[in-house]
DSSP file (Angstrom, degrees, kcal/mol; ACC not computed):
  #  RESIDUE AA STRUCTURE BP1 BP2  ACC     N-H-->O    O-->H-N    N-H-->O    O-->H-N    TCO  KAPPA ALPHA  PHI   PSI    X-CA   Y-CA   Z-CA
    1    1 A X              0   0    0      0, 0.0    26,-1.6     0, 0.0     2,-0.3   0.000 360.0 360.0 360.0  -7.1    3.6   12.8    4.5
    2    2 A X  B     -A   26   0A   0     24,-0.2    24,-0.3     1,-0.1     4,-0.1  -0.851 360.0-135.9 -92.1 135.8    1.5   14.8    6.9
    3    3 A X  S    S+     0   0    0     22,-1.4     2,-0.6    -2,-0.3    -1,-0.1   0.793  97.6  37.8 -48.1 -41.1    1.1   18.6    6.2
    4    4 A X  S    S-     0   0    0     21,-0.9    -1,-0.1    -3,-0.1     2,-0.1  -0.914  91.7-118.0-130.1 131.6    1.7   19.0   10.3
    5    5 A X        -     0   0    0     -2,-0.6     2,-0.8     1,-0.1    -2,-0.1  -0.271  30.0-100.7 -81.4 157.7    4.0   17.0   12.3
    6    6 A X        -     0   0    0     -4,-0.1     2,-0.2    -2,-0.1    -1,-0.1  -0.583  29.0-142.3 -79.5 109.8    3.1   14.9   15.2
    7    7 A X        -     0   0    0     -2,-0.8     2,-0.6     8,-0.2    -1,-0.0  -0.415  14.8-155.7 -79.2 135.6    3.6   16.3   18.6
    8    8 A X        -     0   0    0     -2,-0.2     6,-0.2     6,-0.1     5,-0.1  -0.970   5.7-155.8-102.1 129.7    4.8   13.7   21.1
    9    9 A X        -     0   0    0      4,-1.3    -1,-0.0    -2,-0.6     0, 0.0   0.053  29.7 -91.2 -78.0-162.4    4.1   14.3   24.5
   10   10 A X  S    S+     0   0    0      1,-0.1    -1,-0.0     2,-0.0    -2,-0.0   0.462 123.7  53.6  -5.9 -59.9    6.1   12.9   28.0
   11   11 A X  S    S-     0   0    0      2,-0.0    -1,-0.1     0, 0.0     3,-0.1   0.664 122.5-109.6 -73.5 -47.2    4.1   10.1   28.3
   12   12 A X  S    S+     0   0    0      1,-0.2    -2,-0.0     0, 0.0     2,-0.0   0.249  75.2 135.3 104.0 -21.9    4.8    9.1   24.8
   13   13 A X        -     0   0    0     -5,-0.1    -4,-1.3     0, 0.0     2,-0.5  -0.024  48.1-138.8 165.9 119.5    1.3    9.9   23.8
   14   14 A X        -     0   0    0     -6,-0.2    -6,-0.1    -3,-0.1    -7,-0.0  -0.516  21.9-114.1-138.1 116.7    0.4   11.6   20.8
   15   15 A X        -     0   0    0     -2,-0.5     2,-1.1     1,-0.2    -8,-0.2   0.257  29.6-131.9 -44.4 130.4   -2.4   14.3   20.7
   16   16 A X        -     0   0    0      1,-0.1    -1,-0.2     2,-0.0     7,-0.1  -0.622  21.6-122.6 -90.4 112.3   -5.4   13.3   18.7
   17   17 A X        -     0   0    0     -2,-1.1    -1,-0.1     1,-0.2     7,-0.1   0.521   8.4-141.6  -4.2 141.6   -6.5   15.7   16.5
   18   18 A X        +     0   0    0      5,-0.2     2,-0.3     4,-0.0    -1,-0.2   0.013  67.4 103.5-105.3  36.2  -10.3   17.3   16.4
   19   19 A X  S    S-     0   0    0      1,-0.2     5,-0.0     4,-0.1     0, 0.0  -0.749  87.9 -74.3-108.7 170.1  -10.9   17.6   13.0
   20   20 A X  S >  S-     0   0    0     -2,-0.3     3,-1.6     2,-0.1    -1,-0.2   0.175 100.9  -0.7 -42.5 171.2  -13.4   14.7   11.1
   21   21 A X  T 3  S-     0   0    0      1,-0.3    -2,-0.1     2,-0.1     0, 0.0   0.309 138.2 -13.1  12.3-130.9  -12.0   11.4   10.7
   22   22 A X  T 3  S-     0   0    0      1,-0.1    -1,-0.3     2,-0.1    -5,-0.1   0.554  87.9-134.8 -79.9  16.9   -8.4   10.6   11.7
   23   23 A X    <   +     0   0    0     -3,-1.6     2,-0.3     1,-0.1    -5,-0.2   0.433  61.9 117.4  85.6   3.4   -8.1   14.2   12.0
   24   24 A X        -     0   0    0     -7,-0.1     2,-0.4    -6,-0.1    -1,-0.1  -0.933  57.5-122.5-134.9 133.5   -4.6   14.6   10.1
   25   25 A X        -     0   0    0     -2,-0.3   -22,-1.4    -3,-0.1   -21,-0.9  -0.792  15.4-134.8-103.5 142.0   -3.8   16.5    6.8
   26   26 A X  B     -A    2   0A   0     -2,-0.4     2,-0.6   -24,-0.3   -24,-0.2  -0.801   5.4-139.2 -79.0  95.8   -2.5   15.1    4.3
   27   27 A X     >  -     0   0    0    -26,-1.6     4,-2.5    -2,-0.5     3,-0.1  -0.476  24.7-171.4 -84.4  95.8    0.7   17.1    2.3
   28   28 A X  H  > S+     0   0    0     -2,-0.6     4,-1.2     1,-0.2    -1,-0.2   0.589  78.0  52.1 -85.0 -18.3   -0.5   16.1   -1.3
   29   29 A X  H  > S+     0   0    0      2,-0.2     4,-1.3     3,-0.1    -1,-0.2   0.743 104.3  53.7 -82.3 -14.9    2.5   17.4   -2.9
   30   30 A X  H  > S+     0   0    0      2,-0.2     4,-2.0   -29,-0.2    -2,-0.2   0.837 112.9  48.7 -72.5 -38.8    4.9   15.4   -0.7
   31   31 A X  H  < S+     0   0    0     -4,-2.5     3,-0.5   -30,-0.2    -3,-0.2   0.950 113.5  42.5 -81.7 -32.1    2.9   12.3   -1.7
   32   32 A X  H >< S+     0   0    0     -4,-1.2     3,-1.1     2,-0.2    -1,-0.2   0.851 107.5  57.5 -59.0 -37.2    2.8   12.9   -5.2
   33   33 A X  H 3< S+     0   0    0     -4,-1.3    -1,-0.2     1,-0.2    -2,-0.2   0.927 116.7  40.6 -48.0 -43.8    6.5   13.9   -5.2
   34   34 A X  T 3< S+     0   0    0     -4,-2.0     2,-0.5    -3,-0.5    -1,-0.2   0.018  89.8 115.9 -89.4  26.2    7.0   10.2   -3.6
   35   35 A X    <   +     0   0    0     -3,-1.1     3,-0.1     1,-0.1    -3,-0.0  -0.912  31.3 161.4-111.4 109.0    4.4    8.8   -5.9
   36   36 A X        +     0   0    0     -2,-0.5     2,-0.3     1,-0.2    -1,-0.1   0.604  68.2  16.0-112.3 -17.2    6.2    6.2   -8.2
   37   37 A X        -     0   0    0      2,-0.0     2,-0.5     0, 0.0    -1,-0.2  -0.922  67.8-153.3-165.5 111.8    3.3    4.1   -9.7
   38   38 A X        -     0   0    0     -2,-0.3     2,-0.4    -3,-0.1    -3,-0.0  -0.925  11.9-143.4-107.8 144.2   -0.1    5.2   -9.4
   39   39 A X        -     0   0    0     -2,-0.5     3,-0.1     5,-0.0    -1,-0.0  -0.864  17.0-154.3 -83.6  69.7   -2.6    2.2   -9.4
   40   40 A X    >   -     0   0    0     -2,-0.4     3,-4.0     1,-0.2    -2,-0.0  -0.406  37.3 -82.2 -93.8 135.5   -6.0    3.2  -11.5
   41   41 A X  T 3  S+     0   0    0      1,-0.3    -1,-0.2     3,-0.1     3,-0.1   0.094 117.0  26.0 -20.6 128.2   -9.3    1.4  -10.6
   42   42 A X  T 3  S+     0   0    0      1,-0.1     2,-0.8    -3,-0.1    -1,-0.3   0.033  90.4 115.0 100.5 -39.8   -9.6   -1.8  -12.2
   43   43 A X    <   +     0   0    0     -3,-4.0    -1,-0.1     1,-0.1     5,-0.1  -0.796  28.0 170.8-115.7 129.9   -5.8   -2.6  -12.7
   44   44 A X        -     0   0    0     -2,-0.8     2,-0.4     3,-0.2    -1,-0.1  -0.498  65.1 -94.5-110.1  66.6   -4.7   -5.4  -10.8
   45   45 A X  S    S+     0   0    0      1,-0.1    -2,-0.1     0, 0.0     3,-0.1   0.271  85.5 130.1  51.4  -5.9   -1.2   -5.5  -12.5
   46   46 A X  S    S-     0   0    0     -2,-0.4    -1,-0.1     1,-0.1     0, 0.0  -0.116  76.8 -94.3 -80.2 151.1   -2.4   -8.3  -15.3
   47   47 A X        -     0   0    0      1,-0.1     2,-0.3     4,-0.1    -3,-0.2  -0.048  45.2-112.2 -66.7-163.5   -1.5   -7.3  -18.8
   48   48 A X    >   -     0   0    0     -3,-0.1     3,-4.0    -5,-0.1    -1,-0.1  -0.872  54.2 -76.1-132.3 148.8   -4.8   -5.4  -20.3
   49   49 A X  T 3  S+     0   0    0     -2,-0.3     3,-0.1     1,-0.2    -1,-0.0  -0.110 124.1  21.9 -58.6 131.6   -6.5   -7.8  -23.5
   50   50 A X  T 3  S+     0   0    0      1,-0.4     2,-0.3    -2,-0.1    -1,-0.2   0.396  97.8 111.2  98.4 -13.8   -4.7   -7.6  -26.6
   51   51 A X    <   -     0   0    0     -3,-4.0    -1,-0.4     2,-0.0     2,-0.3  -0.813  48.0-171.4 -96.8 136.8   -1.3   -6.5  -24.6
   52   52 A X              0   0    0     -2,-0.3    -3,-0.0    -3,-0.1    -4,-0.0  -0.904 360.0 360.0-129.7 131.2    1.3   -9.5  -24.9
   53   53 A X              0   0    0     -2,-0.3    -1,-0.0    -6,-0.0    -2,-0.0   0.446 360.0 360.0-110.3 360.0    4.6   -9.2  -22.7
């Protein structure tokens, strides 16, 4: 899911990135391509009022 793969060294080791946070970009069409059920603020799976299963 990361735009750029993760180099492993020798060691085992794997260089961390300099960019701001954990430094790794994110390939936002790959996750949406694997994106089966998106989750929206608020809904914690419970039916919504007035909805009956």
């Amino acid at each position: 899911m990361l735009a750029e793969p993760l180099m492993i060294d020798k060691q085992g080791y794997v260089q961390v990135p300099e960019r701001p946070g954990f430094g790794f970009v994110i390939d936002e069409d790959r996750v949406a391509h694997h994106t089966v059920h998106v989750i929206e603020r608020g809904d914690c799976g419970s039916p919504r009022k007035g909805v009956h299963k």
